[in-house]
C-alpha positions as CSV (number, residue, x, y, z in Angstrom):
1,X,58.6,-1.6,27.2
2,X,55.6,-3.6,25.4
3,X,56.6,-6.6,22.7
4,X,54.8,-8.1,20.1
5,X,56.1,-11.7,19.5
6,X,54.2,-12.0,16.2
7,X,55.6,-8.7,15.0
8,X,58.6,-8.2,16.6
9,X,58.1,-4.8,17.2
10,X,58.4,-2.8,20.6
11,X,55.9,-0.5,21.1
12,X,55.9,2.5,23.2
13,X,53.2,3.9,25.5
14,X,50.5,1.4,27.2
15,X,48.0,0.4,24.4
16,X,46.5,-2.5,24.8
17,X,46.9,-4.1,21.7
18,X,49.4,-4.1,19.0
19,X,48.9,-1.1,16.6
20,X,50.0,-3.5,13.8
21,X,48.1,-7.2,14.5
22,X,46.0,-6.3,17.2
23,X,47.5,-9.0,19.3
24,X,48.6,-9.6,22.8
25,X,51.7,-7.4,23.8
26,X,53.9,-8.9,26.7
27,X,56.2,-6.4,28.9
28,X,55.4,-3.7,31.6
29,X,54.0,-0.2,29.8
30,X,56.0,3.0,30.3
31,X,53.8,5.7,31.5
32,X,53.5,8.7,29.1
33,X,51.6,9.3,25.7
34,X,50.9,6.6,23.8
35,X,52.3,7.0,20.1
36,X,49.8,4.9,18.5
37,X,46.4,6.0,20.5
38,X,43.3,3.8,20.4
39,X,41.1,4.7,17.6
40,X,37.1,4.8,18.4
41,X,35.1,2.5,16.3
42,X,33.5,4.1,13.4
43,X,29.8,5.5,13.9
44,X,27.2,5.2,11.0
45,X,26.7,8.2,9.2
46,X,23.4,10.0,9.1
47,X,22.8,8.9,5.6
48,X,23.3,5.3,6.6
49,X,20.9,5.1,9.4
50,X,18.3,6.8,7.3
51,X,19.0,4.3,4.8
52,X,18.6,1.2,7.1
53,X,15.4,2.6,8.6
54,X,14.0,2.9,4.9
55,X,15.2,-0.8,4.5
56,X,13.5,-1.4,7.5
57,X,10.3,0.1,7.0
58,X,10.2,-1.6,3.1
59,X,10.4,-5.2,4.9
60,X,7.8,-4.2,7.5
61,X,5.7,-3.3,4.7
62,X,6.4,-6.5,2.9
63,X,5.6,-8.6,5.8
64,X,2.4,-6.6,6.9
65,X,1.3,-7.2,3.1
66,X,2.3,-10.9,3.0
67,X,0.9,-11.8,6.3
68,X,-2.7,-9.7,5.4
69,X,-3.1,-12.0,2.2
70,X,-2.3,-15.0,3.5
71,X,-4.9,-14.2,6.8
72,X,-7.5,-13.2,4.6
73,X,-7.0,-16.5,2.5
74,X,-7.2,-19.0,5.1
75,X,-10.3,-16.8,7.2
76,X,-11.5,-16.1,3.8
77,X,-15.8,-15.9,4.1
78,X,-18.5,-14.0,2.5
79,X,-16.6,-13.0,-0.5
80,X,-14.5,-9.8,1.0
81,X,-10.9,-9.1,0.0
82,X,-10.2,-6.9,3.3
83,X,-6.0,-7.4,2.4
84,X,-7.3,-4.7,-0.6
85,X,-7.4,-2.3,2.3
86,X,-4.4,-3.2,3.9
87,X,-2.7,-2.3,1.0
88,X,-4.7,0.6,0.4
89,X,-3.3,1.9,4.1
90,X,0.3,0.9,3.2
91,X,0.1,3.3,-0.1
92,X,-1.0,5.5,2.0
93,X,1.3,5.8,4.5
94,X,4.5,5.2,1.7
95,X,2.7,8.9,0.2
96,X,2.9,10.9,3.3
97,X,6.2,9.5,4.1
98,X,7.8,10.6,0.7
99,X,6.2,13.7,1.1
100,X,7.9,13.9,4.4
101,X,11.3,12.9,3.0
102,X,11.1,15.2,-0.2
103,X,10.5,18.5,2.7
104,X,11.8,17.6,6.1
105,X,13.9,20.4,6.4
106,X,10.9,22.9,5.9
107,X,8.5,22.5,8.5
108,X,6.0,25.2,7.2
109,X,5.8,23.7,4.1
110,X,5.9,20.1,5.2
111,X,2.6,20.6,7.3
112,X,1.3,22.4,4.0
113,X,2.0,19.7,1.7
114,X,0.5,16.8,4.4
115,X,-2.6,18.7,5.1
116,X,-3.2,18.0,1.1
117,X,-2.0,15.2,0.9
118,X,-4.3,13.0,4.1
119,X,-7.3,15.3,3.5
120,X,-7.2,13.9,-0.3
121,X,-6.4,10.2,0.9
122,X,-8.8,10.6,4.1
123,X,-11.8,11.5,1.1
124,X,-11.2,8.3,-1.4
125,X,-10.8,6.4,2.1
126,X,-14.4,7.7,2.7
127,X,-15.8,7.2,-0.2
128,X,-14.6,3.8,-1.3
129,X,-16.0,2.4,2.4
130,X,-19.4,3.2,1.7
131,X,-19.1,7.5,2.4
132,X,-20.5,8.0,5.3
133,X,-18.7,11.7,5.8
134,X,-16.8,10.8,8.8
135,X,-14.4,12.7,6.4
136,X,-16.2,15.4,6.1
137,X,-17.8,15.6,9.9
138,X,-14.4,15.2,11.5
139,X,-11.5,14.3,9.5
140,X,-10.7,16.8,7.3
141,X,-12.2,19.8,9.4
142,X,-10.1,18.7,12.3
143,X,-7.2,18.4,10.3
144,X,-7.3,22.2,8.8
145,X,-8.0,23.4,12.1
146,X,-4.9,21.6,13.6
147,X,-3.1,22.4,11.1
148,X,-3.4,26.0,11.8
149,X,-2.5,26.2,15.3
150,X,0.4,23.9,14.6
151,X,1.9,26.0,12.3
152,X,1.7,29.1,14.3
153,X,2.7,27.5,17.3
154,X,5.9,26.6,15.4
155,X,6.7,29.8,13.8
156,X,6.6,31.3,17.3
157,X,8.4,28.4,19.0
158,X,11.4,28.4,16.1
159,X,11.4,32.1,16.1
160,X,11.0,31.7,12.0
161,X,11.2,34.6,9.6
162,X,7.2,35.7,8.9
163,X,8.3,34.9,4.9
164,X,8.8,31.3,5.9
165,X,5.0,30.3,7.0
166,X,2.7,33.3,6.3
167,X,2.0,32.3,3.0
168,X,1.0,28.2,4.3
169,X,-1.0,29.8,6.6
170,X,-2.7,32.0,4.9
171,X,-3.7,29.3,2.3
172,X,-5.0,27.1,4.7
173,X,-6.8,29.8,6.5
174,X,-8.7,30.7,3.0
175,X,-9.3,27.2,2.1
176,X,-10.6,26.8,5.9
177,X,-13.3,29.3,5.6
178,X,-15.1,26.7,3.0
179,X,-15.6,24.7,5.8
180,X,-18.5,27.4,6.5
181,X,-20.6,26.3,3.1
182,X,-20.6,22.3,4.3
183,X,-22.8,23.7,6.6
184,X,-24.9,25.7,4.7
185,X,-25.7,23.6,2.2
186,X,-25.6,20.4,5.3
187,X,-22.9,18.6,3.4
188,X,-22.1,17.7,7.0
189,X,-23.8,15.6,10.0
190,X,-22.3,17.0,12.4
191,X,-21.2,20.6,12.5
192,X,-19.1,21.4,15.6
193,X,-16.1,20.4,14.5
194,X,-16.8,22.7,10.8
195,X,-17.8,25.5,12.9
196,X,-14.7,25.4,14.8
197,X,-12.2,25.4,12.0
198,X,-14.4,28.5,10.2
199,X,-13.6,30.4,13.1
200,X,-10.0,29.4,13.5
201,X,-9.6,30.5,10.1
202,X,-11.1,33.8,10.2
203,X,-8.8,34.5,13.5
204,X,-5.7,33.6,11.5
205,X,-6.7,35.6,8.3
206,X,-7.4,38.6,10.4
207,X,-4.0,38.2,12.2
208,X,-2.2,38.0,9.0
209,X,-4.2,40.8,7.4
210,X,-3.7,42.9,10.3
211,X,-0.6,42.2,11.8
212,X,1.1,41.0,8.9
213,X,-0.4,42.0,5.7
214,X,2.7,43.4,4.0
215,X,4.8,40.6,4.6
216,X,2.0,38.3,2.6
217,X,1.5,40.4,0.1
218,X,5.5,40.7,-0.4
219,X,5.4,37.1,-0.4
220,X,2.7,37.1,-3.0
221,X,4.5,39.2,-5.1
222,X,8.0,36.8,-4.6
223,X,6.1,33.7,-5.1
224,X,4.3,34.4,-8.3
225,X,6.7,37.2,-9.7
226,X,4.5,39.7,-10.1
């Protein structure tokens, strides 16, 4: 049988360690189930880890901004604050990432509420640089058109419920077909990439008009309690 000298105790099983001091235990251990079993250390809860990897991502953040100032101090020439940028990016990735946080448990509407959110940021980005509509040419059409396949591809890979995307996708499909009058009234430089989310739209509209037009327009009706 095990002994703890510092307790005094006899302990019966084979633990390794004294279930009261975690000390040593002297003696031969009896075979059989061990009265006091061996407790796994504690894992950190969900909640935690998010926590430290918020923590984490705030002192990135501080240090990014700290190091960008002090850089742009000591190369400091021809009068441009470039750290004003740096800061400008960090904002902007702090606003998609609480937009993230507020909806990560629904996709559909998560993609939704990004597509708004960049596409907005992605525009004062262009036109505080000096607009040249690489927002407009690219960005933003890109984005739309992404954002369309992205969400369908989910909805079929997750098996969801038609109510739980039809109506993001229809949105973005309708606000996609504008895409066609940056071309018409040559908004845009380069019009591949405008031409290409027009026609991705009109493919989802007709799919959802088609295919699933009463589920949208009950979803209509839900959403705006008519």
């Amino acid at each position: 049988m095990l002994y703890c000298h510092k307790c005094n105790v006899r302990v019966i099983g084979s633990p390794r360690r004294c279930p009261l001091c975690q000390g040593a235990l002297d003696g031969k251990a009896e075979p059989g189930e061990d009265v006091f079993p061996e407790i796994p250390p504690m894992q950190a809860s969900p909640q935690a880890s998010f926590k430290r990897l918020i923590t984490l991502i705030a002192f990135g953040t501080i240090a990014v901004a700290v190091i960008s100032v002090a850089v742009n101090i000591s190369l400091f020439s021809g009068g441009v604050w470039w750290f004003l940028f740096v800061f400008a990016g960090l904002a902007s990735l702090w606003l998609s990432f609480l937009v993230i946080n507020r909806q990560w448990w629904d996709i559909p509407k998560n993609i939704f509420l990004q597509l708004i959110v960049i596409s907005i940021m992605v525009l004062l980005w262009d036109f505080f640089t000096g607009f040249y509509k690489w927002s407009l040419n690219f960005v933003i059409p890109i984005l739309f058109g992404s954002s369309m396949v992205a969400l369908a591809a989910f909805a079929k890979v997750r098996k969801l419920r038609v109510e739980d995307y039809v109506l993001f996708l229809g949105i973005i499909s309708v606000i996609s077909i504008f895409s066609l009058l940056l071309i018409i009234f040559n908004v845009v430089t380069v019009v591949y990439p405008a031409v290409i989310c027009f026609a991705l739209s009109i493919i989802s509209l007709g799919f959802l008009l088609l295919f699933e037009g009463k589920s949208l327009r009950e979803e209509l009706r839900r959403r705006m309690h008519l």
